[in-house]
C-alpha positions as CSV (number, residue, x, y, z in Angstrom):
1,X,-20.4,-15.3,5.3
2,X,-17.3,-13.9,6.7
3,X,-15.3,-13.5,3.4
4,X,-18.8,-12.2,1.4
5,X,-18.7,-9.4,4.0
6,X,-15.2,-8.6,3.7
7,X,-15.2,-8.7,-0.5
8,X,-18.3,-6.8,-0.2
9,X,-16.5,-4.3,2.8
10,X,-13.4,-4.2,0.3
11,X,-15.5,-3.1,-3.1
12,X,-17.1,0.1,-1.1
13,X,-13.6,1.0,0.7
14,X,-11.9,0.8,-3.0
15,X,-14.4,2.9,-4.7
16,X,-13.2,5.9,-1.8
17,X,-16.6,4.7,0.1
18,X,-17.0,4.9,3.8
19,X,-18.0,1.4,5.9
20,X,-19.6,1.0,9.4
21,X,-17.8,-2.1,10.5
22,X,-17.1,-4.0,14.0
23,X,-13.7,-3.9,15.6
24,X,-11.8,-5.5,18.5
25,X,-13.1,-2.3,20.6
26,X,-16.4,-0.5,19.3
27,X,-18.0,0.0,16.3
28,X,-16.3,1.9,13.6
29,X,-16.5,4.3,10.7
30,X,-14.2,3.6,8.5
31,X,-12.2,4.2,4.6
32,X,-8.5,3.5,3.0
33,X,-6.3,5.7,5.7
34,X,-4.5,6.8,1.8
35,X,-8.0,8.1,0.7
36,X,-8.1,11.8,1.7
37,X,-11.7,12.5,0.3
38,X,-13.1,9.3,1.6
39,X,-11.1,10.6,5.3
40,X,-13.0,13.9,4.8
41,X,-16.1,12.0,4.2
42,X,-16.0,10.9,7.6
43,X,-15.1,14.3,9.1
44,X,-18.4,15.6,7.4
45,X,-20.0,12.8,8.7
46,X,-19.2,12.8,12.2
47,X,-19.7,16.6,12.4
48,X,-16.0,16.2,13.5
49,X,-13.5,19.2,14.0
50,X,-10.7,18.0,11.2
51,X,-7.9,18.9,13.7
52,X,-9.2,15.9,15.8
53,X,-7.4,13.1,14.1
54,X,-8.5,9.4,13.7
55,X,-6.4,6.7,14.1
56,X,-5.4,3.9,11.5
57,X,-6.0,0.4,11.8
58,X,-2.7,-2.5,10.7
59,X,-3.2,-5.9,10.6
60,X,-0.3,-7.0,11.7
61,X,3.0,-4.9,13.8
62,X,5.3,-5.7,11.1
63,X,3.8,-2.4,9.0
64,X,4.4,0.1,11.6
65,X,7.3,0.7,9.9
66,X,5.4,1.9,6.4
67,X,3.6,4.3,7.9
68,X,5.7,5.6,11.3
69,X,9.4,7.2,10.3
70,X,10.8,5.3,13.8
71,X,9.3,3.4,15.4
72,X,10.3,2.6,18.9
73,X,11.4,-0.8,19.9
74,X,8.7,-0.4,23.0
75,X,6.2,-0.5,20.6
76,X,6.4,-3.7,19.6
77,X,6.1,-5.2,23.2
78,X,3.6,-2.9,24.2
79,X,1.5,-4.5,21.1
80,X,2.3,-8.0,21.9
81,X,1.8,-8.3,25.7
82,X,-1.2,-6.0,26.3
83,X,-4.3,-7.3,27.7
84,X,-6.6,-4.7,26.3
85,X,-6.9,-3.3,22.6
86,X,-3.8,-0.6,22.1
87,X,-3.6,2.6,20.5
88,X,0.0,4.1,20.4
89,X,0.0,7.8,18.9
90,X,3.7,8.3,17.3
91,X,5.0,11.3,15.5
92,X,6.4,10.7,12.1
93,X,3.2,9.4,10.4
94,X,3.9,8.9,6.6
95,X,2.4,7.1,3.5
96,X,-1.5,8.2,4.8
97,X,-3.5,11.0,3.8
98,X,-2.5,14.2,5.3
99,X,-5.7,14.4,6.3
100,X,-5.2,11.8,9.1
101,X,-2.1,13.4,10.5
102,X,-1.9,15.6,13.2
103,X,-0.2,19.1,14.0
104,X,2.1,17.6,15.6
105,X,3.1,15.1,12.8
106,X,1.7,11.8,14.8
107,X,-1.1,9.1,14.0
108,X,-3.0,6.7,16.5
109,X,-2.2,3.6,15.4
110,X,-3.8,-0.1,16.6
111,X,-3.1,-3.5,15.4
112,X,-6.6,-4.9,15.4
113,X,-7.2,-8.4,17.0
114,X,-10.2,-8.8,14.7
115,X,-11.3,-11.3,12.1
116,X,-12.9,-8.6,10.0
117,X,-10.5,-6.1,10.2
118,X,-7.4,-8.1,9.9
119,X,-8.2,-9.9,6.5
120,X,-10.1,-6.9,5.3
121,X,-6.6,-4.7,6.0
122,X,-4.8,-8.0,4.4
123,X,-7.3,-7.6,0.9
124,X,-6.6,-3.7,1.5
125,X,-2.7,-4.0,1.8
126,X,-3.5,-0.3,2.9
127,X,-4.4,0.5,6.8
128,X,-8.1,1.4,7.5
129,X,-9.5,4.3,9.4
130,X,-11.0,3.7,12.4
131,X,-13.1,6.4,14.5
132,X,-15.9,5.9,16.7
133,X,-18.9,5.8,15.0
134,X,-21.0,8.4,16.7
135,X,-21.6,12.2,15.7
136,X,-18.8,14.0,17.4
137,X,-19.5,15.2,20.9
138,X,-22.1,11.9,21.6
139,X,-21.3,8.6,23.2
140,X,-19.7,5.7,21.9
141,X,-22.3,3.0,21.3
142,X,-21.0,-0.1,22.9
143,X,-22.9,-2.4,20.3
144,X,-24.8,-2.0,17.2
145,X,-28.4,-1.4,18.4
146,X,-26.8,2.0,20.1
147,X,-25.7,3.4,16.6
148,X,-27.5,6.5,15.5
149,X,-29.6,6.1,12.3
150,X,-27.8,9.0,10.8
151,X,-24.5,7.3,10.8
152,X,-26.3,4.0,10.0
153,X,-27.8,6.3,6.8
154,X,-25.0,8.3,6.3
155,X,-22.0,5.6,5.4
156,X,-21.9,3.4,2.2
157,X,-21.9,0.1,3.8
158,X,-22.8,-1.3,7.0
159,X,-21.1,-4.7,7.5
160,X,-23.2,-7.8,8.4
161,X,-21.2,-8.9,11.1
162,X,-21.9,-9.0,14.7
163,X,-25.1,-6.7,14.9
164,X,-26.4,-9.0,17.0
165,X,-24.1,-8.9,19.8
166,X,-24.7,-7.6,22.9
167,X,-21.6,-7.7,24.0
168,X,-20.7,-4.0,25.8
169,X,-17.3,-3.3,24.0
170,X,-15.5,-0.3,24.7
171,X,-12.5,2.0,23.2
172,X,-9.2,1.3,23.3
173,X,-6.4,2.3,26.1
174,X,-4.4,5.3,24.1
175,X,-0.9,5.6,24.7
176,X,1.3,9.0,23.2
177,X,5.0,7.1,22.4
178,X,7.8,9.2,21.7
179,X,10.7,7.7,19.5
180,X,13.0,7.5,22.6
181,X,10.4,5.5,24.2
182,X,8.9,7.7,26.7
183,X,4.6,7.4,27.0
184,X,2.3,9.0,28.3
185,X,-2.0,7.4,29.1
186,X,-4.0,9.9,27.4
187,X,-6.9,7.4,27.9
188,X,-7.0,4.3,29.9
């Protein structure tokens, strides 16, 4: 079931399609973070400003380094002892779509703790957008059954996995991390 999903989730994000999928946090909208029309894709959809950025999903800490000039040796603790879901914003993003990066030259990036998005990253070998998937300026929903029909409507595939939960889930705690190590909470 599992693996249909994620060959089925791969095919769509391949083809510069869009996916609704579950993540360690909330539900997500998501595309290949490489794909800079599927990225805008998601912009349109979300009625979203495109100087808000969206983060990138890895599967695993050891590609920070493919897509973050220097990264800082905090990092990597920060990932491996929090608690809670991470989001560290560095500067230097590089080997994504432009679309993804901000002024300032950073990218939210979070090593998912999930079975669907780490083997679907794996298939990808390519990180995967992840924004909230609500119109901009609405709540998160905090499961399935609070996802607006228009993004429901609007993406090319909705993954068959956890709908059912009930489960409230919520975003992740966003840390700014400057190459020298210095952070700052933007959201806890």
């Amino acid at each position: 079931m599992l693996r249909d999903e994620i060959a089925k989730a791969l095919k769509v994000v391949l083809e510069g399609g869009i996916i609704l999928y579950p993540t360690d946090t909330i539900w997500g909208i998501g595309c290949d973070a490489t794909n800079t029309e599927a990225v805008k894709k998601i912009y349109a959809l979300k009625q979203r400003d495109e100087a808000k950025s969206m983060i990138i999903l890895l599967d695993t800490d050891n590609k920070l380094e493919s897509y973050i000039r220097e990264v800082p040796a905090i990092a990597y603790d920060l990932i491996e002892y929090t608690e809670k879901p991470l989001t560290l914003i560095m500067p230097g993003a590089k080997n994504i779509s432009p679309a993804l990066i901000a002024a300032d030259g950073s990218v939210g990036v979070r090593v998912a703790k999930h079975d669907f998005c780490q083997q679907l990253i794996q298939r990808l070998r390519k990180p995967l957008v992840s924004t909230s998937a609500n119109i901009s300026g609405k709540p998160s929903p905090q499961n399935f059954g609070q996802i607006d029909p228009e993004i429901i409507d609007g993406v090319d595939y909705v993954v068959d996995v956890d709908q059912h939960s009930m489960e409230i889930k919520n975003p992740s705690t966003i840390m700014k991390l400057a190459p020298n190590g210095q952070f700052e909470f933007i959201r806890r």
